[in-house]
N, C-alpha and C positions, 0 to 999 in steps of 0.2 A: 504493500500500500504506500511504503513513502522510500523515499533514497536516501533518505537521514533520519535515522534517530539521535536526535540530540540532549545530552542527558545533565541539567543543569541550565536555568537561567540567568547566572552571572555576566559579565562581561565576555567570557569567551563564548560562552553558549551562544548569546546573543545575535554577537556579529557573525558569529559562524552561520547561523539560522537566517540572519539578514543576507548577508553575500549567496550567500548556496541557492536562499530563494531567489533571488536575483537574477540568479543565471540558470532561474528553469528550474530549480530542483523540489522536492517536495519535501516537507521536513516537518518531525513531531517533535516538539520539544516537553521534556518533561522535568520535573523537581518536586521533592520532596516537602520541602514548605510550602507554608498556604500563600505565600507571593514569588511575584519574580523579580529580579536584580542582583540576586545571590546578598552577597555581604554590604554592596553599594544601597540596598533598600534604604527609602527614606519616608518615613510614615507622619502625614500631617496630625498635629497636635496642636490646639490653639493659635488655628493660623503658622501657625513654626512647623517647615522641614525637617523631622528627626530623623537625624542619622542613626539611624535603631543598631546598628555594628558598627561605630565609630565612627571618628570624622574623616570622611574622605573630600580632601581639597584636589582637583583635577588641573594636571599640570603638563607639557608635551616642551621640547623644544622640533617634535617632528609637526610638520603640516599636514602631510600628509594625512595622520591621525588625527590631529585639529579641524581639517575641513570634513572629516568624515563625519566626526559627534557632533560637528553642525549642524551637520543634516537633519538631525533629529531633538534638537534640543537649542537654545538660544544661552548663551553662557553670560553671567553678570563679572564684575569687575574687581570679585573677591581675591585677592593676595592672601594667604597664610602669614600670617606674624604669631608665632605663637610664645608664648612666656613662659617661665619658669619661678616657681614660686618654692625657694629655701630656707622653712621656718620662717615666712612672713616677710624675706628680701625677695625683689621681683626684678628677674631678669630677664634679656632678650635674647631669642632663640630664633635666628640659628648663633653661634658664639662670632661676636662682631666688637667693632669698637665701644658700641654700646653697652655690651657684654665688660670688655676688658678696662672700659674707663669706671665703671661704678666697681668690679672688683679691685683695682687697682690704685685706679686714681692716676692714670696714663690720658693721653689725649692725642697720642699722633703714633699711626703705626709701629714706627721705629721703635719705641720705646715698648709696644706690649710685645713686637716678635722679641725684643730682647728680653721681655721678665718670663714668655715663654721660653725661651732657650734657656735659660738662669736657670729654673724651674727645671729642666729635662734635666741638664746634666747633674743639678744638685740629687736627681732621684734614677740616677746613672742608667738611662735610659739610653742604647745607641740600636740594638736592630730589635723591634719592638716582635716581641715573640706572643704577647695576647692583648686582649681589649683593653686593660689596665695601662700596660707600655703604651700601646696604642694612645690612649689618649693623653697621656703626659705630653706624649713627642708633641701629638697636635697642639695642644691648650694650656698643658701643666698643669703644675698639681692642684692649687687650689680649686682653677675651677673644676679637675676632675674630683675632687675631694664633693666638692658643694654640688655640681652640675648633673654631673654622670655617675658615679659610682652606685648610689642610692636610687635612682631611678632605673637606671640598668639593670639590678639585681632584683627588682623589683620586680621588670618586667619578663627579665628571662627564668628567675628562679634561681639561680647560679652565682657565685663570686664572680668577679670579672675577671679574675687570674686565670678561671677555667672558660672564656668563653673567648672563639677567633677574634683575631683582629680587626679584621675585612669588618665587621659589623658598626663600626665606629667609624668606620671611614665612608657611609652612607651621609656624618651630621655634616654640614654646611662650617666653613670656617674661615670667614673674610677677615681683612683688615679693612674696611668698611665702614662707616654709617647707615648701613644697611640692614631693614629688619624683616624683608622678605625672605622668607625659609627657603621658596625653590626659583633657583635662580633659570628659569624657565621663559621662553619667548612668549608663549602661551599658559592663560594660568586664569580658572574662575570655577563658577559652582553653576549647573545648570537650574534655570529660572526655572520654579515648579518641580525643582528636587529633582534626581537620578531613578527615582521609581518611573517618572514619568518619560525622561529618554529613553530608560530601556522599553519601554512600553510600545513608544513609537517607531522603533527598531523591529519588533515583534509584530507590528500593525501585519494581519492577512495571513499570521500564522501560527498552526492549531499549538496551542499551550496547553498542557493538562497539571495542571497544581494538586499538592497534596497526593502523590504519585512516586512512591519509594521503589527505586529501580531495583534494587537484592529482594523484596517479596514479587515482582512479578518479571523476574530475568527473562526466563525462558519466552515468555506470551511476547514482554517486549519486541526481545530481539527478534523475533520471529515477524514483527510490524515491516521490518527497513532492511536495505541489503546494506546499509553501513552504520554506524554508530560513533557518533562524537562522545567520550565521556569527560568528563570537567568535575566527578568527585575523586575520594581518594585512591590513589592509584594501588597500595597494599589493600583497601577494602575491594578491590576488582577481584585482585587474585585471593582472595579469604585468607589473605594475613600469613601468605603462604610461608616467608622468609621472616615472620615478625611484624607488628606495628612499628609505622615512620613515627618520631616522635615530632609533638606540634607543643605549642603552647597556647592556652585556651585563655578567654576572656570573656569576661563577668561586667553588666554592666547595671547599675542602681541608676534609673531615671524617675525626674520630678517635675508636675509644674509648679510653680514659683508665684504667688501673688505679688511681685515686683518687676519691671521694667527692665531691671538692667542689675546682676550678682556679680558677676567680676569682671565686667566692659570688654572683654575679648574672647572670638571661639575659642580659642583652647589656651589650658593652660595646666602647663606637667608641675607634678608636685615633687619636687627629686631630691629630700629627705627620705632617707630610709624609713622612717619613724611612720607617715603618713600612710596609711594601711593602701591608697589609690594611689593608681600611675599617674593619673590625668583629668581634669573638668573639662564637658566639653559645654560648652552656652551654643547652643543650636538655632538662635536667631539672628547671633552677627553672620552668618554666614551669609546672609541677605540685608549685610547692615541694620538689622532690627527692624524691619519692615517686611510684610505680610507681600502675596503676588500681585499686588495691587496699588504696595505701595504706600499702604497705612501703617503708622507707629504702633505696636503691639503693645497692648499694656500687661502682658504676662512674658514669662522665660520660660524653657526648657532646659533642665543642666541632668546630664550623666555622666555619674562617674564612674570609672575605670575602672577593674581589676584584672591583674593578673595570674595565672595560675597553674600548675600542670594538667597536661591532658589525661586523658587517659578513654580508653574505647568508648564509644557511646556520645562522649561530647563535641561541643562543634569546633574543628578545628582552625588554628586561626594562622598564627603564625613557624613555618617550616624549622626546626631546630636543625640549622647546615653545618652541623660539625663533621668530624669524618664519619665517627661510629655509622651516622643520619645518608651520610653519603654514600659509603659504600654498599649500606644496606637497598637504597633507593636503585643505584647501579644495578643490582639484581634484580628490582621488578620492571626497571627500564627495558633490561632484556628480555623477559619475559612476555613486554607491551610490544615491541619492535617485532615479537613475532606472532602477532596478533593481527591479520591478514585483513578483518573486516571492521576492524575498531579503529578510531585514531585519538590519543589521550591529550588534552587541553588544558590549559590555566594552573594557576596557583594549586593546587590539589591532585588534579593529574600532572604534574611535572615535577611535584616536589620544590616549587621552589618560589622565592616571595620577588611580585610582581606587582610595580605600578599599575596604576592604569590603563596610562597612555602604553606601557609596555603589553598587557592581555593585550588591547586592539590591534597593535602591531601583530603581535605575534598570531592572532587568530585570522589577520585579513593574508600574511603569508602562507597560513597555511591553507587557507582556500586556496591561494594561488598556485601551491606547487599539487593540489590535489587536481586542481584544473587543467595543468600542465601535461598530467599523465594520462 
């Protein structure tokens, strides 16, 4: 009956489902929750866009993916500045001059690379062997003392001593006046929330929600002569070689009979002590105004938790260390010979993905399926 089964309405599913229809094909998409968007879901509450799984700020420096989400959605003029709040001092994030003048009391580049460099060699840091070195070299100690250490452990569950380096070298680190996070050509929040993009992506094709692919495999697969799957790639083969490990997250949401709780979307909490990673206030995201353009006289704020996974729970973020990698390697092989499947996104690849990065990666892989 269809030439795709597509298994998952997040990001990859989407545009996968979008392009394929596109060009002729006929495609079922299904998911297990009772909406579609995957993890980008945004649920109106008092007027307010809730990022019901966290804040996602959408950022590309490719166009090509930029002109594409346009298609479907009209993007506002939201920039990410996010803050950091340690024990009640407020800092800016990404780590900038603003960052290094209020911890230091510096005012001109020259002078913070040097109390960084001061700072590395005093904590004899020269080829940084995990996340901890890692951030000395970058920032140094204080602010990794204040900054990173405490909200890091927070969110991975781990000392920093035990967790890659690579993971740190995601944070942003100018000498700057700059309090944009992603330093990105393109960068906003679609008007009317991410539920509603994906939506219009999907426009003219069949979606079946509330539709758990492992109770009805067989019937499934038996719909489509191929299958995109977009959830976890160890839950395909029934956990043959082991569960991947993730890190799961826990989120406490509220409305607020006030205007405005702490004047910006997000904002990380990176004391240890502070049980949450992170607040997010879900109407700066639209400067505090409704799709219409009214001042909202209510908030939205949830907070964050971090926590280990374990089976059963929703997975969020990939743990890529090696034990994680080389376990993954073996159900990659396993996928690769997998004739009538092709494995998608954050979940089926194992591995943590922007946004603009799914869109990439799902509009090539239509194209090299088209190719053949």
């Amino acid at each position: 009956m269809y030439d795709y089964l597509i298994v998952g309405t997040g990001l990859y599913g989407a545009v996968f489902a979008e392009r394929m229809t596109t060009a002729g094909k006929k495609c079922l998409v299904i998911d297990k929750r009772p909406h579609i968007a995957g993890n980008i879901y945004t649920e109106k509450t008092e007027g307010i866009h809730v990022h019901v799984y966290g804040p996602h700020t959408f950022h590309t420096n490719d166009k090509q993916v930029w002109d594409y989400v346009n298609r479907f959605a009209q993007f506002n003029r939201y920039t990410c500045m996010t803050l950091a709040n340690y024990h009640g001092e407020m800092y800016s994030l990404p780590f900038n001059m603003y960052t290094f003048s209020k911890m230091w009391g510096v005012t001109t580049p020259e002078e913070a690379a040097a109390k960084i460099e001061e700072q590395r060699k005093a904590a004899g840091v020269t080829q940084p062997h995990n996340l901890e070195e890692q951030a000395i070299s970058l920032v140094g100690t204080d602010i990794y003392e204040k900054l990173v250490k405490g909200y890091t452990e927070k969110q991975w569950g781990r000392p920093c001593k035990e967790l890659p380096a690579f993971i740190i070298k995601r944070l942003p680190v100018r000498f700057t006046y700059d309090n944009n996070y992603f330093n990105a050509f393109y960068q906003g929040i679609p008007i009317g929330g991410y539920t509603k993009m994906v939506e219009n992506m999907l426009t003219g094709i069949e979606v079946r929600l509330n539709t758990d692919y492992f109770a009805h495999r067989a019937e499934l697969d038996a719909l489509a002569e191929h299958v995109l799957f977009t959830g976890p790639i160890d839950a395909y083969f029934d956990y043959r070689f082991g569960a991947l490990e993730y890190r799961r997250v826990r989120f406490e949401t509220e409305v607020l009979d006030m205007p405005n709780f702490q004047g910006n979307a997000v904002v990380n909490y990176t004391d240890r002590e502070t049980p949450w990673t992170r607040i997010t206030e879900h109407k700066w995201f639209q400067f505090g105004k409704d799709d219409d353009g009214n001042d909202l006289p209510k908030t939205v704020i949830s907070r964050e938790y971090s926590s280990e996974w374990k089976p059963g729970d929703e997975p969020y973020y990939p743990v890529n260390d090696e034990k994680n990698g080389t376990l993954y390697a073996q159900y990659k092989a396993l996928a690769d010979g997998e004739e009538k499947v092709v494995f998608g996104g954050r979940l089926g690849e194992y591995k943590y993905y922007d946004m603009d990065q799914v869109i990439s990666a799902a509009l090539k892989k239509v194209k090299g399926i088209q190719k053949l």
